[in-house]
C-alpha positions as CSV (number, residue, x, y, z in Angstrom):
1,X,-117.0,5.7,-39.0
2,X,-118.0,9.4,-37.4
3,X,-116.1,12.1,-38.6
4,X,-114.1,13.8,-36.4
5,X,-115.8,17.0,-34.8
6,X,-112.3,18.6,-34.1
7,X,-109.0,18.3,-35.6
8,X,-105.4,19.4,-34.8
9,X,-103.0,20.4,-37.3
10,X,-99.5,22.9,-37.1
11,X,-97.6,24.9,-39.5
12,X,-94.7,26.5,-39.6
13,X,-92.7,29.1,-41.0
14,X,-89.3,27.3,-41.3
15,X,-85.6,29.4,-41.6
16,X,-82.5,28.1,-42.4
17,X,-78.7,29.8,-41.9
18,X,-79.1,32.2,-44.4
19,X,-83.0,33.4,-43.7
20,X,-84.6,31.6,-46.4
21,X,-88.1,30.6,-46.3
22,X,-89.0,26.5,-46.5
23,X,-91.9,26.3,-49.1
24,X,-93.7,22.8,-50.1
25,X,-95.4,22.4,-53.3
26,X,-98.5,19.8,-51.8
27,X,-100.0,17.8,-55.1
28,X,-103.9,19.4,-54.6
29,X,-102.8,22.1,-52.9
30,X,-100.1,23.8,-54.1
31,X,-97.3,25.8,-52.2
32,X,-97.6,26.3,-48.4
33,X,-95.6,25.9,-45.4
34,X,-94.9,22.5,-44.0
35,X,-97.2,21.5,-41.0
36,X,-100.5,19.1,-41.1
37,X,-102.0,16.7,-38.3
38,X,-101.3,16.5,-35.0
39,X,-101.4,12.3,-34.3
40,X,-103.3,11.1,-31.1
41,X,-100.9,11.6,-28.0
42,X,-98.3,13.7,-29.7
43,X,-97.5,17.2,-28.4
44,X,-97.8,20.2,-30.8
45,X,-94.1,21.0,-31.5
46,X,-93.0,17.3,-32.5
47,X,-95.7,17.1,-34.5
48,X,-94.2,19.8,-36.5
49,X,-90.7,18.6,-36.1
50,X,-92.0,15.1,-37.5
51,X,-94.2,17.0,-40.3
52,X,-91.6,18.8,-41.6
53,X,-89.1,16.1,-41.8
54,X,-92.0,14.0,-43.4
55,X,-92.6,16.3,-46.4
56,X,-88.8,17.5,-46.4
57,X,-86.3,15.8,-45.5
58,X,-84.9,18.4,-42.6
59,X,-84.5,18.1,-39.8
60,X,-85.5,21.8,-37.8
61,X,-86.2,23.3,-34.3
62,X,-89.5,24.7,-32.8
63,X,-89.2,27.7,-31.6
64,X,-92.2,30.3,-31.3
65,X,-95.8,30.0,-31.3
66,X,-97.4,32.9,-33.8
67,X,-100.6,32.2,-34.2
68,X,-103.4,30.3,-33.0
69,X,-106.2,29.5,-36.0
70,X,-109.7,27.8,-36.2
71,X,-111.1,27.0,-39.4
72,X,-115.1,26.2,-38.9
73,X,-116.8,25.1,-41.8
74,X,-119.4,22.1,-42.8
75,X,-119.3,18.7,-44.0
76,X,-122.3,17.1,-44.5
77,X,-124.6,16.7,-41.4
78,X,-121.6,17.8,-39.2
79,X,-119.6,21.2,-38.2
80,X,-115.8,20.2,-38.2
81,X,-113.5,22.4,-36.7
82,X,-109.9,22.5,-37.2
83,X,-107.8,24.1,-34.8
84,X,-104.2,24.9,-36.4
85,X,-101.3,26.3,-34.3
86,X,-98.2,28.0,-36.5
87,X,-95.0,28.4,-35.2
88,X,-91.5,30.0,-36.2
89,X,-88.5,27.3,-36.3
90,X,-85.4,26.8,-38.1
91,X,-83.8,24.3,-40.0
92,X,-80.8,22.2,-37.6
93,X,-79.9,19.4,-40.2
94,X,-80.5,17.5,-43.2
95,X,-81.2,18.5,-47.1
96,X,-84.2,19.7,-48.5
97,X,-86.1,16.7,-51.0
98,X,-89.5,15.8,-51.9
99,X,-91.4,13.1,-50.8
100,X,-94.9,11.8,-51.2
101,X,-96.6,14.7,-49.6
102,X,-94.6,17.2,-51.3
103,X,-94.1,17.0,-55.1
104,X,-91.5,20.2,-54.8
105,X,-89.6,21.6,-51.8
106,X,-87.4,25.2,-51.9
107,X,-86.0,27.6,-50.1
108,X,-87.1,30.9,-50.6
109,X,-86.7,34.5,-50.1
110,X,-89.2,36.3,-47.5
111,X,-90.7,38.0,-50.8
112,X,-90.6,35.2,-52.6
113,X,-92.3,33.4,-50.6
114,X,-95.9,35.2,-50.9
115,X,-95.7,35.1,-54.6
116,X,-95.8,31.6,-54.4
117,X,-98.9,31.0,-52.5
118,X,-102.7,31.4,-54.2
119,X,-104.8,30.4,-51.2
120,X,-105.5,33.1,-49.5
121,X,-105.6,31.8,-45.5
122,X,-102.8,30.2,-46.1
123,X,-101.5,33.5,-47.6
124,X,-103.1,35.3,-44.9
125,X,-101.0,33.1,-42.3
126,X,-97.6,33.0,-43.6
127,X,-97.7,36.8,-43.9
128,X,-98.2,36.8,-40.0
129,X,-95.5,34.8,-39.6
130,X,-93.1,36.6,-41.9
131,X,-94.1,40.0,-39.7
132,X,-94.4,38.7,-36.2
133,X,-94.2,40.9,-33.8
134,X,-94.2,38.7,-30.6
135,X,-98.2,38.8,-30.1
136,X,-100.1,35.4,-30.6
137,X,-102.8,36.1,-33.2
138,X,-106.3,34.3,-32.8
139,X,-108.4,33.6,-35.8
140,X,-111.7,32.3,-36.3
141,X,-112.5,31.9,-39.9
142,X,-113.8,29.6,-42.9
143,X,-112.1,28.9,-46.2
144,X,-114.8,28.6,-48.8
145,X,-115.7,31.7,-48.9
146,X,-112.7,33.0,-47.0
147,X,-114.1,35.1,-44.2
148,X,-113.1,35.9,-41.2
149,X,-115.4,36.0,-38.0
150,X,-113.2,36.7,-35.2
151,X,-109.7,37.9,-34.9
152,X,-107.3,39.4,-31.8
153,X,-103.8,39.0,-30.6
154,X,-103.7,37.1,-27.2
């Protein structure tokens, strides 16, 4: 089977009543915000909605789109791109638990939050998200080395 030459993936930097941030501990990965794959025919924001209730249990709201992200690197014989919209949301039911995708879950302060991740896109992300400012950022980078090519607000 071909890999895929593009792929679509969200994130989001979840709320909840009391401003806390929602955090996922992945097992390779370590902490991040919740988001991953799009699936074929679904629309961005209830891919998120379904992502985050996959890896926490809650159920949350879509509300804002921050940032707009392309990660270009190479596998192989092939250039895969990964296109990755973030969005702000906020948590509308449920209770936080782990699952399969998420060995821990928390909620977190703002500051806290940034303490807890070690990759630094995904670092580089959530700290646009904590500070948006209501301009759509575009980024064109790769992750191993991290460096970034091409980066504007829209």
């Amino acid at each position: 089977m071909e890999q895929p030459k593009h792929i679509v993936a969200v994130g989001g930097l979840i709320t909840n009543e009391e401003g806390q941030v929602l955090l996922i501990s992945h097992p390779r990965r370590g902490w991040e915000f919740p988001g991953g794959q799009v699936e074929v025919g679904e629309d961005l924001m209830t891919a998120l909605e379904r992502e985050v209730t996959e890896e926490t249990g809650i159920v949350v709201t879509v509300e804002r789109l921050v940032g707009i992200y392309q990660n270009i690197k190479e596998e192989n014989e092939y250039i895969t791109t990964k296109v990755m919209f973030d969005f702000l949301g906020r948590r509308t039911a449920g209770e936080i638990k782990a699952s399969e995708e998420s060995i821990e879950v928390g909620w977190f302060s703002r500051e806290e939050t940034l303490t807890k991740i070690t990759r630094p896109f995904i670092y580089d992300r959530l700290k646009e998200m904590l500070n948006f400012t209501g301009r759509v950022r575009y980024r064109t980078y790769s992750k191993d080395p991290y460096q970034i090519y091409k980066e504007r607000f829209l």
